[in-house]
N, C-alpha and C positions, 0 to 999 in steps of 0.2 A: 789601503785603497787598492780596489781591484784593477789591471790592468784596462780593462774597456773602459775606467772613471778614468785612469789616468789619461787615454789616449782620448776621451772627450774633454776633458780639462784642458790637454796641451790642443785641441783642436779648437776650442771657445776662444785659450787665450790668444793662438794665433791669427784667428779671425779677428777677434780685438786689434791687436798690433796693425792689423793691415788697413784697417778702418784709420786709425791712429797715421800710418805714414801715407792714406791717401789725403788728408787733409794737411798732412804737413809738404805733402806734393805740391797740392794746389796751391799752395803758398809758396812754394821755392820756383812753382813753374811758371806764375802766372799774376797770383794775386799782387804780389809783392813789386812785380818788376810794372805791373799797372799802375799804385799807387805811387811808385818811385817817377814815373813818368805825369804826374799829376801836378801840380804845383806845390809847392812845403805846406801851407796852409791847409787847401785840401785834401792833402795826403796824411799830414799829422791827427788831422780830425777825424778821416775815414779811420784812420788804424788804433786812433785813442778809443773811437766807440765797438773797433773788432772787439780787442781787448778787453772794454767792458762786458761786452758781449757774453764772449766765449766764457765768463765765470760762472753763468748759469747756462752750461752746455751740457747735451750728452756728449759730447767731446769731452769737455773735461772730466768727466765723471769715466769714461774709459779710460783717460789715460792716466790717472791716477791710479784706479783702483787696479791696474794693470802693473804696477810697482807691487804690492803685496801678493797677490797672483802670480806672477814672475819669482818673488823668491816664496814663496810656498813651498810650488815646482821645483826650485833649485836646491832645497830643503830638504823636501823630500827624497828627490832624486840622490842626491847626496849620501843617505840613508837608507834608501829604501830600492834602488832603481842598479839593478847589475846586467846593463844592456847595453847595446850603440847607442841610446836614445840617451842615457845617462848626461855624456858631455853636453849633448846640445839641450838639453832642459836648463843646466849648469851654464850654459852658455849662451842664451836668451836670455835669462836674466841680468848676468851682468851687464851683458850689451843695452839692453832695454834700460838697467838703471842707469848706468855712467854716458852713453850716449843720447839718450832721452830724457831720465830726470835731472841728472847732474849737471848736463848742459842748459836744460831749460831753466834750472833754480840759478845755478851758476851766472849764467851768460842772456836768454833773451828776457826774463824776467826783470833785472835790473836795466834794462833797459827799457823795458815798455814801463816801469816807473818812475825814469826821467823823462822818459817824450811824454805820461801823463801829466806831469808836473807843470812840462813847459806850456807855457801861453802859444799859442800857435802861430802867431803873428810874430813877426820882429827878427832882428838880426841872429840871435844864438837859436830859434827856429829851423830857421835857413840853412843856415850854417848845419848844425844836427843832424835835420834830417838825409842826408843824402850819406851819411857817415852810418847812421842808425839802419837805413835801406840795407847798405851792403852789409855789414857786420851780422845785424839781424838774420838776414839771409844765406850767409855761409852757416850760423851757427842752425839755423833749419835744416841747409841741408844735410849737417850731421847728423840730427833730426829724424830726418828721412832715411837716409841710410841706417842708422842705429835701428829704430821702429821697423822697417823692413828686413832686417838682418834677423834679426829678433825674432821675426813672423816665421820669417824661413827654416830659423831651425824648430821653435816650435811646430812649426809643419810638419816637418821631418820626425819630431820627436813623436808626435802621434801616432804616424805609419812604422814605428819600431817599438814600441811599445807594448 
């Protein structure tokens, strides 16, 4: 890979990421603490049908395909890459997978498949939801921060490349 592909790669992927933690924004900043302010009922059903949602996203289609992409780069870089740029290609990735994927399959995953489970109505409803609000939403903001961290150094790793 020539230098110019690689500093378009690392500049595609870091646009990717940023796309990636402005949506996990709006849910740390806004979305989430709207739903949390909604009733359990309403709040369980607007966020059971996000989540069905979002499976036929280009959302989710970046932020997956940004796991394979991320360690390519870090791969390669590894390999191939004997610059300042080196660490941080090596360094977006891990960040991007253990802060982004690892927390998502880990932590808000298994979550959004018990609040789809649950019937929306009723006492462990109730109960849940306001546990599930916050939880869900620390674990985003790691989210956020991972994905923009991520960005950052791919940014970075562009302009030294």
């Amino acid at each position: 890979m020539t230098l110019p592909v690689l500093s378009f790669v690392c500049l595609f992927a870091g646009i990717a990421c940023v796309l990636v933690a402005g949506v996990f924004l709006a849910f740390s900043d806004f979305i989430m603490r709207g739903l949390a302010q909604a009733e359990p009922v309403a709040g369980i059903d607007a966020m059971q049908q996000i989540n069905r949602t979002v499976l036929r996203s280009v959302f989710l289609f970046l932020f997956f395909a940004l796991a394979p992409i991320t360690a390519a780069i870090a791969g390669y870089a590894w390999f191939r890459v004997d610059s300042d740029a080196q660490p941080l290609m090596i360094g977006a990735a891990a960040i991007y997978l253990v802060t982004v994927i690892a927390v998502t399959v880990v932590g808000n995953v298994p979550m959004n498949e018990r609040l789809a489970a649950m019937p929306k109505a009723g006492d462990s409803a109730a109960t849940y939801w306001p546990r599930y609000c916050q939880v869900w939403t620390w674990l985003n903001h790691v989210r956020t921060l991972g994905s923009t961290s991520a960005a950052i150094c791919l940014l970075l790793a562009a302009t030294l490349s």
